[in-house]
C-alpha positions as CSV (number, residue, x, y, z in Angstrom):
1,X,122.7,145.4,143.0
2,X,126.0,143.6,141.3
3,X,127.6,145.9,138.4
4,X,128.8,143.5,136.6
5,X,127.4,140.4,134.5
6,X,129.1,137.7,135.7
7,X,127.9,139.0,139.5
8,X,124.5,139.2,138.6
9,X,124.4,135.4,137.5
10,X,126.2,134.7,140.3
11,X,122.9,136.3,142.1
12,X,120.8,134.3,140.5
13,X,122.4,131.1,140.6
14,X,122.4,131.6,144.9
15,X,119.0,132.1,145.1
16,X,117.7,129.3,143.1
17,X,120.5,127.2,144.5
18,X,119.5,128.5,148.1
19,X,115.2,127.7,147.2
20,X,116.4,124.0,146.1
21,X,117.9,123.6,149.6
22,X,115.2,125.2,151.9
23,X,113.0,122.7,150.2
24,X,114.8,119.9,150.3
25,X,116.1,120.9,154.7
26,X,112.0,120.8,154.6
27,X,111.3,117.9,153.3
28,X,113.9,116.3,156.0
29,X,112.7,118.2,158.5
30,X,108.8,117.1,158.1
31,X,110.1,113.0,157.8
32,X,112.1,113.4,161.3
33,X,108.7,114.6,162.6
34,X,106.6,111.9,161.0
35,X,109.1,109.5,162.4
36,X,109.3,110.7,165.2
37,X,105.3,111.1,165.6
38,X,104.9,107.2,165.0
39,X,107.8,105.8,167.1
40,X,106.2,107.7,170.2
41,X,102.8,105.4,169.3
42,X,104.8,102.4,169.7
43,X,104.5,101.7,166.6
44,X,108.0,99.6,165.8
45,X,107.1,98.6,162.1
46,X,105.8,102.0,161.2
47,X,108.6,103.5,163.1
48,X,111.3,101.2,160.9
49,X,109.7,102.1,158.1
50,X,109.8,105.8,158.3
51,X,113.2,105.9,159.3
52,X,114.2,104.0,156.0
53,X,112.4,106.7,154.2
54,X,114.1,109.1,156.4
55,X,117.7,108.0,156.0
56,X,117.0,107.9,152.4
57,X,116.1,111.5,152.1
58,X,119.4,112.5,154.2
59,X,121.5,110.5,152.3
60,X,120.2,112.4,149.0
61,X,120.8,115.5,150.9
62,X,124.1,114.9,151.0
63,X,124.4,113.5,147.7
64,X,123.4,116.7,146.7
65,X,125.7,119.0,149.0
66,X,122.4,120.5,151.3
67,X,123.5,119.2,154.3
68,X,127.0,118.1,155.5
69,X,128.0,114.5,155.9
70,X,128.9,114.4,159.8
71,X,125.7,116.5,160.5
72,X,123.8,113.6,158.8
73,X,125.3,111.4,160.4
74,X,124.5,112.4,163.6
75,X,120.9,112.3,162.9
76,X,121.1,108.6,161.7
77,X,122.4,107.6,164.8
78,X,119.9,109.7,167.0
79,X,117.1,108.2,164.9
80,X,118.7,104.8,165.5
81,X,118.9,104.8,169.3
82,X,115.4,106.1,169.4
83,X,114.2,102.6,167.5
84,X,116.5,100.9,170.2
85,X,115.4,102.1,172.6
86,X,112.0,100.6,172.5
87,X,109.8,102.7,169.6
């Protein structure tokens, strides 16, 4: 346990911070899924549509510092080429 004050906010302030993001890397994680569920249907109007919804959540990630820039990144363009590639 911190001894001091400040350290004990400090404590607190991680965890709630570290809850916000293990939802949030969920909720990511669950629409890369989806997506990835409907593009292997076929489905190429579905599949463009749940890969807006799933750029938009990984943009607000980052917005929001839960996930870094280049690592988002990376999973646009992997969702991309899977849409290319004949969803």
């Amino acid at each position: 346990m911190p001894n001091k004050k400040s350290a004990e906010k400090r404590m607190r302030s991680s965890a709630a911070k570290a809850e916000r993001n293990r939802g949030v890397k969920s909720r990511v994680r669950t629409l890369e899924k989806k997506f990835r569920g409907v593009a292997a249907e076929g489905n190429k109007e579905g599949a463009v549509e749940a890969m807006r919804v799933t750029v938009s959540a990984l943009d607000k990630a980052v917005k929001n510092g839960v996930l870094n820039r280049s690592t988002v990144n990376r999973k646009k363009s992997r969702l991309a080429k899977v849409i290319a590639t004949g969803a």
